[in-house]
C-alpha positions as CSV (number, residue, x, y, z in Angstrom):
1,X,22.8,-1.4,10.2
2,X,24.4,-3.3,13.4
3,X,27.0,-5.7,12.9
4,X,27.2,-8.2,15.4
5,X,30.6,-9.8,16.4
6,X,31.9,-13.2,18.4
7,X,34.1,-12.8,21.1
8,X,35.8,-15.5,22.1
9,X,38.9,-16.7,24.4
10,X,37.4,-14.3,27.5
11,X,38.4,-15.1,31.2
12,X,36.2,-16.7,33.8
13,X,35.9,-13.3,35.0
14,X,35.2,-11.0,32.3
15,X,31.9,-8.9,32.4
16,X,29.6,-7.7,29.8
17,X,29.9,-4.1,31.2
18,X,33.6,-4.6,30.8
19,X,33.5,-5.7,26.8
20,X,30.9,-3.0,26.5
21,X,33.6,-0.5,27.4
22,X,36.2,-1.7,25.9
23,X,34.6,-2.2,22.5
24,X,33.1,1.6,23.0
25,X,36.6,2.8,22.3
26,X,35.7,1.2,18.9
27,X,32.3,2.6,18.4
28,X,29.0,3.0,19.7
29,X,27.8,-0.5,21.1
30,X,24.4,-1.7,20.9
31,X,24.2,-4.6,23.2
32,X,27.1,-6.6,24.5
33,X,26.4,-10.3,26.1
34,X,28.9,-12.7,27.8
35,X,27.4,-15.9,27.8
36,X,26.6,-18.0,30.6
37,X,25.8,-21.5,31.5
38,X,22.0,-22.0,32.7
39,X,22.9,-24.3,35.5
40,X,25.9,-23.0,36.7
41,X,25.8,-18.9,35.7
42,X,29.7,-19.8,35.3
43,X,30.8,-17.7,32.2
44,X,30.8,-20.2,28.7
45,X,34.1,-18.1,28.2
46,X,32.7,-16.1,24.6
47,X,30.0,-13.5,24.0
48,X,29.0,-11.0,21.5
49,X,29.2,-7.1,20.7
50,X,27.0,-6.0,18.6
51,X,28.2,-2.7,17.0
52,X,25.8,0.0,15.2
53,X,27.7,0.3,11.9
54,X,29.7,-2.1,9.6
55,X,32.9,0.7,10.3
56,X,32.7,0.4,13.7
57,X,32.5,-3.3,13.7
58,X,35.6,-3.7,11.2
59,X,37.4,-1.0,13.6
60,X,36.6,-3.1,16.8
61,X,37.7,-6.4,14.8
62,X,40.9,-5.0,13.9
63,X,41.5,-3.5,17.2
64,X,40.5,-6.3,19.7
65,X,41.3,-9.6,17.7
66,X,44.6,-10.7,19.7
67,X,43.9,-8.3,22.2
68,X,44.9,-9.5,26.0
69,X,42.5,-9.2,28.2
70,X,43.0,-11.0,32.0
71,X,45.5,-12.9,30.6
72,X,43.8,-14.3,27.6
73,X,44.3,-13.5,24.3
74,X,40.5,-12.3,22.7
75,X,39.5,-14.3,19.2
76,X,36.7,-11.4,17.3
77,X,35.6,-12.2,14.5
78,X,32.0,-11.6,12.7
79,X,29.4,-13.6,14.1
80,X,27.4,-16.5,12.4
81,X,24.0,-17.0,11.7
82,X,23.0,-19.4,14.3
83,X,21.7,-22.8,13.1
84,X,18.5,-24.2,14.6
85,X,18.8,-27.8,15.7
């Protein structure tokens, strides 16, 4: 079952394709998303990996989490259920 993770503390110019590969050191990937800002398409600066196993998520967790990355030191962490407003 996929486990899907936060990623947070990412540079301005940090790519999806770039967390996807990273992560795949991990495990396999299912989808990876940096997040933008509608109006801008400036990076929000977080995204999230989803991974295609529980091990693979708790592998990338332990692996990444204070990982530096451009400079910036990457926050991972299992990702919350989002709330609707």
């Amino acid at each position: 079952m996929p486990v899907k993770l936060f990623v947070g503390n990412l540079s301005e110019e940090t790519t999806s394709a770039e967390i996807r590969d990273l992560f795949s050191s991990a495990g396999v990937v299912e989808s990876c998303q940096v997040v933008v800002d509608r109006e801008t398409g400036r990076s929000k600066r977080f995204g999230f990996v989803e991974m295609d196993s529980r091990e693979a998520a708790n592998a990338a967790k332990e692996k990444f989490n204070g990982h530096n990355l451009h400079g910036k030191t990457l926050k991972v962490d299992e990702a919350k259920p989002r709330i609707e407003k």
